[in-house]
C-alpha positions in Angstrom: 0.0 0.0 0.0 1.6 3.5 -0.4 2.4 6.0 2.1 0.3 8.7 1.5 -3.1 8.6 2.3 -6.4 11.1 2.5 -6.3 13.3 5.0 -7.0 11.6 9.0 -10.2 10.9 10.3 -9.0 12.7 14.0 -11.7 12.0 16.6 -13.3 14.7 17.7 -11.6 15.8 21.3 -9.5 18.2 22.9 -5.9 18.1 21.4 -3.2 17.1 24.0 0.0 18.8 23.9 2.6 15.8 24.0 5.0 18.0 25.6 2.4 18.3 28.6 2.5 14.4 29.0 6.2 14.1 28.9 6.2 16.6 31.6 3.9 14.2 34.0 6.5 12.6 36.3 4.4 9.7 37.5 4.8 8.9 34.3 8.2 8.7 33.5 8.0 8.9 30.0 10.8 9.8 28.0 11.3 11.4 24.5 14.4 9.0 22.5 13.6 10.3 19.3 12.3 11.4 16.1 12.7 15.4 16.4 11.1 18.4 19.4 7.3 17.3 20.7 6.7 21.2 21.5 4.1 21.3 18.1 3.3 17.7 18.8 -0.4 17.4 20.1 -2.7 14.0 20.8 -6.3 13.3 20.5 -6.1 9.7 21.1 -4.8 6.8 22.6 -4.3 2.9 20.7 -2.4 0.1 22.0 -1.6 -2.7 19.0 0.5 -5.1 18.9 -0.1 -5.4 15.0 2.4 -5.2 12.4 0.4 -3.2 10.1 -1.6 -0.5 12.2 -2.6 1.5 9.4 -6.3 0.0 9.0 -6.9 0.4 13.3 -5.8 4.0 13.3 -7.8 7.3 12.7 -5.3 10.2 13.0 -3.6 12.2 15.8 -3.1 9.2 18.2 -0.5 8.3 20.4 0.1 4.5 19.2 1.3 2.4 22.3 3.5 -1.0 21.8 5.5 -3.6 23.2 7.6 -4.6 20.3 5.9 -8.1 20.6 4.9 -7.7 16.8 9.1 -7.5 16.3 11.1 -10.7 15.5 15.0 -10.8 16.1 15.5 -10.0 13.2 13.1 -7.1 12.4 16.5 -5.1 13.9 18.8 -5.9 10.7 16.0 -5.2 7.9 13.5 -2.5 6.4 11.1 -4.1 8.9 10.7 -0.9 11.6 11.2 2.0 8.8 7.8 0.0 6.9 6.5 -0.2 10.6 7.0 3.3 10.9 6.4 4.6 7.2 2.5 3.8 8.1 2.5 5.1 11.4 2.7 8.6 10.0 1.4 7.7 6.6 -2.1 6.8 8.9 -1.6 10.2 10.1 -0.4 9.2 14.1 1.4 11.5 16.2 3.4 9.7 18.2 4.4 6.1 19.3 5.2 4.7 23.1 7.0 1.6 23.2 7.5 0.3 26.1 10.2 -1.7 27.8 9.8 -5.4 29.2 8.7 -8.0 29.0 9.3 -8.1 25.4 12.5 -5.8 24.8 14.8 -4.9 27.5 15.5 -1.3 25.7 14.1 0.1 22.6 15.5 -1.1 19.3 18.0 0.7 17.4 16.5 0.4 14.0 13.3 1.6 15.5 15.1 5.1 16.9 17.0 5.7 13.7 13.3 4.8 11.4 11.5 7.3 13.9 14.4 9.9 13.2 14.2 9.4 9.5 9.9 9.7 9.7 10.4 12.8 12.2 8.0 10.4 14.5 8.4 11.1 18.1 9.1 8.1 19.7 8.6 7.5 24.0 10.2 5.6 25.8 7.8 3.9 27.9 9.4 2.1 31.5 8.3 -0.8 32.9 6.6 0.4 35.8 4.4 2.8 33.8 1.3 0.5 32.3 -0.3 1.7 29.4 -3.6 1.8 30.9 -1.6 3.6 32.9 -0.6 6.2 30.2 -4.0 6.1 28.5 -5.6 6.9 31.9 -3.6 10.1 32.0 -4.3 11.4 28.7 -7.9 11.4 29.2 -7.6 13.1 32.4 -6.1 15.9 30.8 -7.8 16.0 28.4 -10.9 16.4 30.5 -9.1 19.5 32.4 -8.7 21.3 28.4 -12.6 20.1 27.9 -13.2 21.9 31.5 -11.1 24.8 30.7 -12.7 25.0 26.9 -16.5 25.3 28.5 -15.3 27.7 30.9 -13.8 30.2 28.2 -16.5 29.6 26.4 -19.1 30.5 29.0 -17.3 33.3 29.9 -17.5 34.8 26.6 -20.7 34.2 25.9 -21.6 36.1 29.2 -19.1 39.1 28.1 -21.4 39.4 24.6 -24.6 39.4 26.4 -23.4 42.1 28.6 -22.0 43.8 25.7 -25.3 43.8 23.7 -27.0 45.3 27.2 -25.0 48.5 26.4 -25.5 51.8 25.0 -24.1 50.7 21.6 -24.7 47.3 21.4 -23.5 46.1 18.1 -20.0 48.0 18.7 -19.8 46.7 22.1 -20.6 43.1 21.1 -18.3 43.4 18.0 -15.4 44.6 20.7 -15.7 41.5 23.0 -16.1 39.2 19.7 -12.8 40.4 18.6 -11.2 40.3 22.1 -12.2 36.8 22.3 -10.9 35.6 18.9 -7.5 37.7 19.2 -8.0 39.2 15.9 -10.6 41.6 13.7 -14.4 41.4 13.6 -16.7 43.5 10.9 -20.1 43.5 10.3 -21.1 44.2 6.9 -24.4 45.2 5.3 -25.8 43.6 2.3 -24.0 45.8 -0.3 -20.4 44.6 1.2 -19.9 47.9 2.9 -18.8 47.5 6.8 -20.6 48.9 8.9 -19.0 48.4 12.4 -15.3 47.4 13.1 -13.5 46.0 15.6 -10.3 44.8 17.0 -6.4 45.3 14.9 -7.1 45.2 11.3 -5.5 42.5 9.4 -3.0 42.8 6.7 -4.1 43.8 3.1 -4.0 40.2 1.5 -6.2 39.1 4.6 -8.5 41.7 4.7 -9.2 40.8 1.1 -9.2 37.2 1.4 -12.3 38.2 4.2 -14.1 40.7 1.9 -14.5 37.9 -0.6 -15.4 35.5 2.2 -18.1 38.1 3.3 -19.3 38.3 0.1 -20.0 34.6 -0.5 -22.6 34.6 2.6 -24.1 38.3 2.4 -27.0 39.5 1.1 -30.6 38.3 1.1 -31.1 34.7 1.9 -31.3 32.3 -1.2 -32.1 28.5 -1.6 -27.9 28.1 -2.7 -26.2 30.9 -0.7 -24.6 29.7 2.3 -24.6 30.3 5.7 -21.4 30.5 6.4 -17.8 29.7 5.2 -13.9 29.8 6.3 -10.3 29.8 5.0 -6.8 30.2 5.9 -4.6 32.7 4.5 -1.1 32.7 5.9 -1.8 31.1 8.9 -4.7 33.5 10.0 -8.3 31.7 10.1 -10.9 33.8 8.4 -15.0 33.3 9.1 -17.8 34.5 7.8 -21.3 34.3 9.1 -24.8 35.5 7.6 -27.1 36.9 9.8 -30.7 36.4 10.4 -33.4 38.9 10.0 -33.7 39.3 6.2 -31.0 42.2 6.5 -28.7 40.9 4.9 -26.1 41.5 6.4 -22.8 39.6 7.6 -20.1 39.0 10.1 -16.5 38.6 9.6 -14.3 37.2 12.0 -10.5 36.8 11.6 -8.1 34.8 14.1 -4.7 33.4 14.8 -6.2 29.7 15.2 -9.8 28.2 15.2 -10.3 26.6 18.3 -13.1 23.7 19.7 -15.6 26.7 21.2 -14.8 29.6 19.2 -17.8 28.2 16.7 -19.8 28.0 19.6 -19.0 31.7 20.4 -19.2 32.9 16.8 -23.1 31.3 16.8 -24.0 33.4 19.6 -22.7 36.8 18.2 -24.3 36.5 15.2 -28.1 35.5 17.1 -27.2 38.8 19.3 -26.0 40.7 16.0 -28.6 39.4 14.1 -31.0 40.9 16.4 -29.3 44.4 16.9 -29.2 45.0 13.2 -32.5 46.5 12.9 -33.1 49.6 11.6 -33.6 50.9 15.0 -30.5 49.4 16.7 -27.7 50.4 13.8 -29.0 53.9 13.4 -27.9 55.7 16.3 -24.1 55.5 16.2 -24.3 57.6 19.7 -26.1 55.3 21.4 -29.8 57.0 21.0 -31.4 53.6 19.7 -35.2 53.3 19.7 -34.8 50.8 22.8 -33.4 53.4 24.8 -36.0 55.9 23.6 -38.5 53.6 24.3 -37.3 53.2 28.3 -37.2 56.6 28.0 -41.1 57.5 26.9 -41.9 54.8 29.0 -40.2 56.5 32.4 -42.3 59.5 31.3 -45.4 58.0 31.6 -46.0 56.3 28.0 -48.2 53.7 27.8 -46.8 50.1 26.8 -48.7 50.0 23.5 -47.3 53.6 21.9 -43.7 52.1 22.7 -44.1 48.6 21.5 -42.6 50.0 17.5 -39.9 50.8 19.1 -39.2 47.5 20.8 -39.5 45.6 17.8 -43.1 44.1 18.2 -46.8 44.1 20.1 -46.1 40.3 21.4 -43.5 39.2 23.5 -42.7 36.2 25.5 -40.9 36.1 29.5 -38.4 33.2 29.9 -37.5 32.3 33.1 -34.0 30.3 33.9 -33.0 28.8 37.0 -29.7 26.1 37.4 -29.9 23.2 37.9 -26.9 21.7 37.5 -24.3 20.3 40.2 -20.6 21.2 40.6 -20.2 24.5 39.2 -17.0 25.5 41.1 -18.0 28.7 42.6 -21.7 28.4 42.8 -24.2 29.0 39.8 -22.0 29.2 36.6 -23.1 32.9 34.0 -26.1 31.7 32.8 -26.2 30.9 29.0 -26.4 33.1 26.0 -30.0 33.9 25.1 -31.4 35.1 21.7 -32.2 38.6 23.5 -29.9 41.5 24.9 -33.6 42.3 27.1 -32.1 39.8 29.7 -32.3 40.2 33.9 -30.0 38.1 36.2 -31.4 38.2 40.0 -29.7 36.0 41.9 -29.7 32.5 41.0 -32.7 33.2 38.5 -32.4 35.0 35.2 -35.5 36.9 33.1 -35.5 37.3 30.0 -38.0 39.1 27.2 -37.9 38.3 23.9 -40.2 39.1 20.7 -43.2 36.0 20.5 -42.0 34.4 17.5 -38.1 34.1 18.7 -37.2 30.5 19.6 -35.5 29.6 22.8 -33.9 26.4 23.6 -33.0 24.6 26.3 -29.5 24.9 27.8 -27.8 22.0 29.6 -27.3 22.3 33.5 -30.5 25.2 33.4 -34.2 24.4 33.6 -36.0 27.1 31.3 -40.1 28.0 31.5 -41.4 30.4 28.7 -44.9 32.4 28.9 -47.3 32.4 26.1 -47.2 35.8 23.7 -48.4 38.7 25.4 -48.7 42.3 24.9 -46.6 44.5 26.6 -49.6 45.4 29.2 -49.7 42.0 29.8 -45.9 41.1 30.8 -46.7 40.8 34.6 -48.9 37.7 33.7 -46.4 36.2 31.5 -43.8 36.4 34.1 -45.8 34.5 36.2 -46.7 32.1 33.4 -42.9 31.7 32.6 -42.6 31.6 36.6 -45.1 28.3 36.8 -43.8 26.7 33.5 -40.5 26.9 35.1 -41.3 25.7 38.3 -42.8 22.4 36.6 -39.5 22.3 34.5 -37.4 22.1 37.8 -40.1 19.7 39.3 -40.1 17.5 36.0 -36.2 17.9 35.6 -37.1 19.4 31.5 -35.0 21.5 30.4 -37.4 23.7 28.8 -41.0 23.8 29.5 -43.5 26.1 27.9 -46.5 27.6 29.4 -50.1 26.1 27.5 -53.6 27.8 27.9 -56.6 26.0 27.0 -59.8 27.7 25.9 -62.9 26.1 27.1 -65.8 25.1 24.6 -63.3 26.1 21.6 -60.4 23.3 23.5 -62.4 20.7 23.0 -63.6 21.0 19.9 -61.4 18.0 18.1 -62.8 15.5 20.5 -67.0 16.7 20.1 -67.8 13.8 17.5 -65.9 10.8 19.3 -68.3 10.2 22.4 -65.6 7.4 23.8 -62.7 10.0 23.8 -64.7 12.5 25.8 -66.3 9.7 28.0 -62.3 8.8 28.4 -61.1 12.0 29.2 -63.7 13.1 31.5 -63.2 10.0 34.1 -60.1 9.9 33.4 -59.6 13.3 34.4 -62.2 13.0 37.6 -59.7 10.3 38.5 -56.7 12.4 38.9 -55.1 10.4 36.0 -55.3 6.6 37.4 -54.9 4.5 34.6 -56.2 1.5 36.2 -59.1 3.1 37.8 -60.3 4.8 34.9 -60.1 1.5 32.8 -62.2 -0.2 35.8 -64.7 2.8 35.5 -65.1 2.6 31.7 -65.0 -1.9 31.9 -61.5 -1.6 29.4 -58.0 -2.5 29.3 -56.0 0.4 30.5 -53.5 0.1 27.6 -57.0 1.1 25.8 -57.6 4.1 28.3 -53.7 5.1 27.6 -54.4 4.7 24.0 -58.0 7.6 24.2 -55.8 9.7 26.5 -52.9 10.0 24.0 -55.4 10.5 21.4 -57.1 13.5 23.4 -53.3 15.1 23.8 -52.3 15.0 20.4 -55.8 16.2 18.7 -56.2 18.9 21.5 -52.5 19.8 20.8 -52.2 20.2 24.8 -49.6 18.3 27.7 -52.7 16.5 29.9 -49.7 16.2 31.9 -49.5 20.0 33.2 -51.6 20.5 35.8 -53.2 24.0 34.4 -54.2 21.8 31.4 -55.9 19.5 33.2 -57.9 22.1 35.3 -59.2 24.0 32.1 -60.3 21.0 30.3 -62.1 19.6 33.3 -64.2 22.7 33.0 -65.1 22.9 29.8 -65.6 19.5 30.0 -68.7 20.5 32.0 -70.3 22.9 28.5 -70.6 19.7 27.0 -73.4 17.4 27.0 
């Protein structure tokens, strides 16, 4: 088989400086060849005793072996360069060997073949198993996954700050650029920037970006993509459309393309791609309509002459609690919402968000959300999005939403099937025993699951929340 192959599958986690696991003295492990292990990272750990690796290995791993593949004679022939030849031609960083009970010290042939590959080679001693080594790799990597989710959190708690500000999308576009190391520019849909941040890259990069840019602006077609990337001269380049029908885009340059910065990048552009209203990018001062709108409000507006200004007449209350366990230093900064209309109180965070925005649950936080409401109405949707999140927490959902019923109209799906209504009623009289409703009725009580089911998914409604349940069980009593 040749040398050269397609580009390695690498697995998917956290890269491991080899340098970092030399350094681990438990370890012992010692560097004997095949060039510096500064640039050298792992992502993965295989022990083989095969003499042909190549089909058992995906990329980027640190290959562990005992020589017992290795006759005698494997010493005097090509036998350790081939050995080694498809070590790197399957794309693997680095290869342990380790001493006893097969070799008493690592073979010659195999140092000089590693030297010749530019293979790092370990030296692995007896009393260090390779369970042993393995063990230790995924414990660090677990501290750069740990470190990862803290940077990332972080960040996306400096943007939702940022977008809280006076200025908003320069603000946001500032702590974007300060977390990538490099440049940020929003652009509108003719190209031109907008807003800029950060040190500005080098002509042939700033070019490369434009062009970038230019493949994801504009307005939003079946073929045009949502976003793209490149290289050019060892700076990474991104582009990002963003919602809203604006057209407009994000660029995002950087010295290297880390695990979370696309993590990051994706909640810029759902806070950029709602600040990029007309209202938000016209006051360069800070005098957006928001503000104006706090302001009128203060002065004794009412809610309905202000709700242009906020971007709609409906809205929805999301409440967030955590959940989770561990969090060194208490309650971690709660996640990145699609709304810079966001409250943190404590433990709890509020936030208000235009009706037909989407959020989604966040590991570690339970989440309840209101039905749409008018902006006279928000005190009842806070307490809707208080309830729906206090049955989250009590379910353990992450994301709960509030449902109304209307009686007489509610039912109406269920008027011409007499056995579904008979079901639901006694079923419902019965605090939701399965086994004394089918006693009541003279049915199995997979049958009475069976109607109930039925009755949720025609009435569209969760017969499991207890509001539900109350509403039907009146207007149950409108119908004959």
């Amino acid at each position: 088989m040749p040398e050269t192959a397609a580009a390695p599958r690498i697995p998917p986690t956290p890269p491991v400086p080899l340098a970092t696991l030399l350094a681990r003295e438990d370890l012992g492990l010692r560097l004997i060849g095949g060039g510096p292990a500064e640039d050298v990272v792992i992502y993965w750990v295989h022990t083989s005793e095969m003499p042909d690796p190549y089909p058992y290995l995906l990329g980027g791993e640190l290959l562990l072996s005992a020589g017992a593949h290795a006759t005698e004679a494997a010493g005097t022939g090509p036998y350790f360069d081939d050995y080694v030849a498809r070590i790197v031609a399957a794309g693997g960083a680095a290869l342990g060997f380790g001493l006893a009970p097969v070799h008493d010290t690592v073979p010659r042939a195999l140092v000089e073949a590693c030297e010749r590959r530019g293979l790092p080679l370990l030296e692995v001693p007896p009393r260090t198993t390779f369970s042993g080594v393995a063990r230790a790799v995924w414990s660090l990597m677990a501290q750069v996954r740990h470190a990862e989710l803290r940077r990332v959190t972080q960040a996306q708690q400096s943007l939702a700050a940022a977008a809280a500000r006076p200025d908003p999308v320069a603000a946001v576009l500032g702590q974007l650029a300060r977390f990538a190391g490099g440049f940020a520019v929003l652009a509108d849909a003719d190209g031109v920037p907008i807003r800029q941040a950060g040190r500005e890259p080098a002509d042939g990069v700033a070019r490369a970006l434009t062009a970038l840019i230019d493949v994801v602006r504009g307005p939003s077609t079946g073929g045009r993509p949502t976003s793209a990337s490149d290289t050019v001269g060892g700076t990474r380049l991104s582009a990002y459309a963003l919602s809203g029908g604006g057209g407009h885009a994000l660029g995002l340059t950087g010295p290297s393309r880390d695990s979370g910065d696309h993590t990051v990048a994706g909640a810029a552009v759902v806070l950029l791609s709602l600040l990029t209203s007309r209202h938000q990018l016209a006051g360069a001062s800070g005098d957006t309509d928001r503000s104006a709108a706090l302001v009128r409000l203060l002065l004794g507006a009412r809610p309905e002459d202000v709700a242009e200004l906020l971007g709609g007449a409906q809205w929805r209350v999301a409440q967030l609690r955590w959940t989770g366990a561990g969090a060194a230093g208490g309650t971690p900064p709660p996640p990145a919402v699609p709304t810079p209309l966001v409250d943190v109180d404590g433990g709890r965070v509020r936030a208000l968000l235009p009706a037909d925005q989407e959020i989604t649950g966040h590991p570690g936080w339970a989440a309840g959300v209101s039905a749409p409401a008018g902006l006279r109405d928000l005190a009842a949707a806070d307490a809707q999005a208080s309830r729906a999140l206090a049955r989250a927490r009590a379910t353990r959902s992450p994301l709960v939403h509030h449902r109304t019923a209307s009686p007489g109209l509610a039912l109406t799906p269920l008027l011409d099937n007499a056995a579904l209504l008979e079901t639901l009623r006694i079923w419902l009289s019965l605090h939701g025993s399965w086994d004394r409703t089918a006693a009541a009725l003279g049915v199995h009580r997979n049958t009475v699951r069976q109607r109930v089911t039925k009755c949720a998914t025609l009435l569209t409604a969760d017969l499991d929340d207890p509001d539900v349940r109350m509403e039907l069980w009146f207007a149950l009593r409108y119908v004959p």
